[in-house]
N, C-alpha and C positions, 0 to 999 in steps of 0.2 A: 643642578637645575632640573627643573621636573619635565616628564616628556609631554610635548601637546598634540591634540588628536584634533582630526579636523573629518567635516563627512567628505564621500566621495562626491565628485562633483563629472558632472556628465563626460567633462573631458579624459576624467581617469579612466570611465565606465567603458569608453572608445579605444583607449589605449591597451583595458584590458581582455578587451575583444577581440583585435588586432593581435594581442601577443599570444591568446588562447589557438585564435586561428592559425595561428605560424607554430602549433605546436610548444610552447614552451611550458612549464610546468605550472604550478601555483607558487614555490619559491624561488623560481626565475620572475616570474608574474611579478612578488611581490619585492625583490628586490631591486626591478626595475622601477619602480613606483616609490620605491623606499617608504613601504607599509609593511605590516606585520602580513606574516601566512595566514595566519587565521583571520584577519580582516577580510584579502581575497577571496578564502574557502567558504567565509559566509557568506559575500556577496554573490561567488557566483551560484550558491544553493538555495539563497532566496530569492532570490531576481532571476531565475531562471525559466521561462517559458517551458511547457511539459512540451509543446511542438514543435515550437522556433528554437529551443534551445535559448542561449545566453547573448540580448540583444540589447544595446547600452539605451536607447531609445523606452524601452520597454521595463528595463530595470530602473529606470530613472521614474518614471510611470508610476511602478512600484512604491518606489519610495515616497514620492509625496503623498500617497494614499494611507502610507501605513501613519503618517504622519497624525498630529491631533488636529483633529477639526471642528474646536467650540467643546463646549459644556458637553459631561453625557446627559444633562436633558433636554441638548436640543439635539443629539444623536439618537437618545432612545426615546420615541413620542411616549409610549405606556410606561414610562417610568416618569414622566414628564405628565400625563395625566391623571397619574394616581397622585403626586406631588402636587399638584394645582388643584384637586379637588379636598386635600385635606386642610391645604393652606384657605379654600375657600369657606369651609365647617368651621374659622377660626384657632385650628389648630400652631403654634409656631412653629418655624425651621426646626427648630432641636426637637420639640414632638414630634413632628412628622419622622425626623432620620430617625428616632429613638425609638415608635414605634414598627417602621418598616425593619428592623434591625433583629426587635424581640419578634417580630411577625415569621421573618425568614431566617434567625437561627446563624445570622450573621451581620456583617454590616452592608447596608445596599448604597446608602449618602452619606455627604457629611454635611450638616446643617451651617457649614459654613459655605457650600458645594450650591447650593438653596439659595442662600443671602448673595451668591455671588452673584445668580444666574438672576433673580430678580431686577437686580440694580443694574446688572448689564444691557438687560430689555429696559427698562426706563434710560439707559444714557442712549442705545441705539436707533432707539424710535420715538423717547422722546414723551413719550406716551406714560404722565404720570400717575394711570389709573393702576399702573402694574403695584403702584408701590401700598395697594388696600388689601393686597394678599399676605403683607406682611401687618403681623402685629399692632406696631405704633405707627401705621400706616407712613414713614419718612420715607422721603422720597433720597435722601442722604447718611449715612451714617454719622454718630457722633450724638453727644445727650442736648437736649434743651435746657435752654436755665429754666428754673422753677423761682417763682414766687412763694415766699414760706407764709404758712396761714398762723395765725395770731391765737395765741390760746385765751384759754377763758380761766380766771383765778378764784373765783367763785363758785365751788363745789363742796357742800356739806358732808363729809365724811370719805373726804377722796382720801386712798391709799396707793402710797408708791408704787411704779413698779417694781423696784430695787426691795421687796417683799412678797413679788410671787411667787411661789412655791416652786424649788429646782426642779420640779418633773414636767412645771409648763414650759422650760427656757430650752428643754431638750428635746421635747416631742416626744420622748417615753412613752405618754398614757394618754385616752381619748379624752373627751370632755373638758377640751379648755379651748376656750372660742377668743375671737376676737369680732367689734363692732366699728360700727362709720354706718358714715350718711352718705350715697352719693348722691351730690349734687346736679343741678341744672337749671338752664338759666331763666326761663319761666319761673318768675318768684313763687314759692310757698310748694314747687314742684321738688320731692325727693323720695329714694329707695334708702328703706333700711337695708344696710345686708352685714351679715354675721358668715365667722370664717373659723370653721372647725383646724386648727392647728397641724394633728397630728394626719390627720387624714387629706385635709385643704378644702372639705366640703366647704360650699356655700350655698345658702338660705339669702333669701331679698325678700320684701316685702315694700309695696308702694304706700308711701304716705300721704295722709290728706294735708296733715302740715309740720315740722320739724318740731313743734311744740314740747316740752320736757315727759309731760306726761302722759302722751300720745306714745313718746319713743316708747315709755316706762312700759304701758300696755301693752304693745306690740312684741317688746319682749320677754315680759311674764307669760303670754300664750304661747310665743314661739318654745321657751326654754321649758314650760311647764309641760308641753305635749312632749317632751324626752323622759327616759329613765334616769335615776339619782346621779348613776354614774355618768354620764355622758353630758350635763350637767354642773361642774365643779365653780370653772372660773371665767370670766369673761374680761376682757382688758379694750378701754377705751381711748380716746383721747380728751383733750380738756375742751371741749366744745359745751355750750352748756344744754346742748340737746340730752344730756346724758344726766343731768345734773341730778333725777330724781330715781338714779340708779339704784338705792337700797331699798327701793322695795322690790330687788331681787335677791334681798337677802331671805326675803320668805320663802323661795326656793333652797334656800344652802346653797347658792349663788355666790360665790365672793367676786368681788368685784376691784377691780388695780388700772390705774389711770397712767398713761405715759406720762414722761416729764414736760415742760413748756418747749414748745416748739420741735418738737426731737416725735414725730407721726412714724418716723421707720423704726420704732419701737415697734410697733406694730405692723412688719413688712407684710403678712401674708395677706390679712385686708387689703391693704397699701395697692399692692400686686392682682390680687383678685379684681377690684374695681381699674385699676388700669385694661386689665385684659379685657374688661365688659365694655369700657368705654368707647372698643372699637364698632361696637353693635349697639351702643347706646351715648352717642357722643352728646357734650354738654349740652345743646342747641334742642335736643329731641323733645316733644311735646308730649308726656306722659300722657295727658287725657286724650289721646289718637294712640296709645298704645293699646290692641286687646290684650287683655289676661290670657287668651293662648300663644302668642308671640313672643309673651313676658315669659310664658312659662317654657316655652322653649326653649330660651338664649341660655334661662339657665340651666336647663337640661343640658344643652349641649355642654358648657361649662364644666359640670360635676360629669359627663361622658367623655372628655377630653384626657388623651394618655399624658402625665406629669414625669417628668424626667426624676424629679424628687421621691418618686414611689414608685421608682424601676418601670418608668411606665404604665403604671396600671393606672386606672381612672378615679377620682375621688369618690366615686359612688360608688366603684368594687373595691375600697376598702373600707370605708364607713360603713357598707351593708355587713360584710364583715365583721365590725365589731357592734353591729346594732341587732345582727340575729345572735352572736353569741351572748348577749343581754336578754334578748327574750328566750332563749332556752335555758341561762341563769334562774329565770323569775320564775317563782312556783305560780301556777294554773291559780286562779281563783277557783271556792267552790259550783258543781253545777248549780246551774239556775240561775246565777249571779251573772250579774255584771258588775266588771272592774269600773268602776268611778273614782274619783279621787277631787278634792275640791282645785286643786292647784293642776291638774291633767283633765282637761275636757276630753267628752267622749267624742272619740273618732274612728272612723274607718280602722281595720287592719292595716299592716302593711308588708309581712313575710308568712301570714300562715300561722304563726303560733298563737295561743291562744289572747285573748282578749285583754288589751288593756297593758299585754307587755310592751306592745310597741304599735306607735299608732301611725294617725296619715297614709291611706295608704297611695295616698298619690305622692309619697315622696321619692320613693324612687323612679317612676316613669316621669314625673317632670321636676327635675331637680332640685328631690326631696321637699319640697313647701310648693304646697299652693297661694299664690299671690292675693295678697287682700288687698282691696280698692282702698 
């Protein structure tokens, strides 16, 4: 049978006071007690007063102190502040511990440490507004049922996805995006947004109506203002907002549809528009949204650290691979300006010469400026 350990309890702590005082040793101590020596040797060199010496009252004292007392965020406030202010920028538990971690070179939480301390402040006070620091703002753990949306079978030259190219299925290479609509409930109200793969960049763009060839337009200007390479493939679902997608073949654009019903073909959209919904929920009135508020949710978005990219933010890897494309691209001659019928002229946007790479507001607000 195995030996079982039990803590001291105030009456041992008396006894071994008593026995210290009468002189007896530590393995008389402990054999009167029928404990180990080294149990008493530590007790009495932790529990020891530096003035009173070894005082059962006071080591007991001791003990409950060293004891755990709650969360360390509600033991450490500045660690508890910095946590509550990144969960408030939208970032999740796993961002936050992931990047406090890469920040200081170790681990500081654990975003299960986060998830705890939230939902413990919502049972103890009750108080359900704690639960809008978290992500899917639940006040409970565990998933929602989903209602599944109904595809549309009427698309002219739709191609599988079970035919896109194995370098989109891996995230290997830049330039393979993914689109959607998010919706909301004010009819004829919705956001394009498009979802860079490799990097997780996201582009929005507010629509005046989900019309096919409204979407069409929106994304010939979005994908025509990129480099060839950045540029490749784009993958939809069967909505027939999409349906007038091959005139993005004028780009060398290919374009690949989910299958019926099956949208987590396309998780990384899927995933993006979730995260937004918590700053943009269905209910919200696009025409009371300003274009600088819009432009910031998504700023913050592509500046938020991704667990998926060691932390680093989708806009410090996309600039990444969108300045090593304009130091690819030979200068046009002087005098010139770079035009191109399918890339409207635009601002700069890292410095290099003209017409390699445009927008220059894409990366202070989250690479696209919002069209009404």
């Amino acid at each position: 049978m195995g030996q079982s350990y039990g803590q001291l309890s105030l009456e041992d702590r008396c006894a071994i006071a008593q026995l210290q005082k009468a002189g007896q040793s530590i393995r008389q101590i402990a054999a009167a007690l029928d404990r180990a020596p080294s149990t008493i040797a530590r007790e009495l060199k932790r529990n020891r007063g530096s003035q009173v010496g070894y005082k059962p009252t006071y080591a007991q004292q001791q003990t409950r102190e060293r004891r755990w007392m709650g969360c360390r965020l509600e033991r450490q406030p500045t660690l508890r502040r910095a946590v509550l202010d990144a969960l408030e920028r939208g970032w999740s538990p796993e961002q936050v511990a992931g990047r406090l971690a890469r920040d200081h070179g170790r681990k500081v939480i654990s975003y299960e440490t986060i998830y705890r301390f939230i939902y413990a402040q919502i049972r103890a006070t009750k108080d359900y507004s704690w639960r809008h620091y978290l992500p899917r703002a639940k006040s409970n753990r565990g998933r929602r049922a989903r209602k599944r949306r109904s595809s549309a079978t009427f698309i002219e030259g739709r191609v599988s996805l079970a035919e896109r190219p194995p370098a989109v299925n891996d995230r290997s290479a830049p330039g393979h995006w993914e689109a959607d609509l998010m919706m909301f409930a004010k009819y004829g109200q919705a956001i394009l947004t498009v979802h860079e793969r490799q990097s997780r960049l996201l582009l929005a763009i507010r629509l005046a109506s989900k019309a096919a060839h409204l979407v069409a337009h929106h994304l010939t200007q979005l994908f025509g203002a990129l480099p060839q390479r950045l540029r490749q493939t784009v993958t939809f679902d069967n909505g027939t907002e999409f349906a007038r997608h091959r005139l993005l073949h004028r780009l060398e654009v290919d374009t690949f549809f989910c299958d019926p019903y099956s949208p987590w073909q396309k998780g990384g959209i899927e995933n993006a528009i979730g995260r937004m919904r918590r700053f943009l929920p269905r209910k919200t009135d696009l025409a009371t949204l300003k274009s600088s508020r819009f432009s910031t949710l998504i700023a913050n978005y592509n500046n938020t650290p991704r667990k998926c990219l060691d932390f680093s933010t989708p806009a410090e890897v996309f600039s990444k691979v969108l300045h090593f494309e304009c130091e690819s691209t030979s200068p046009p001659a002087r005098g010139r300006r770079y035009l191109s019928p399918t890339r409207p002229a635009l601002p700069q946007l890292c410095g290099c010469h003209a017409g390699a790479c445009d927008a220059k507001g894409l990366l202070r607000l989250g690479f696209l400026k919002p069209t009404s």
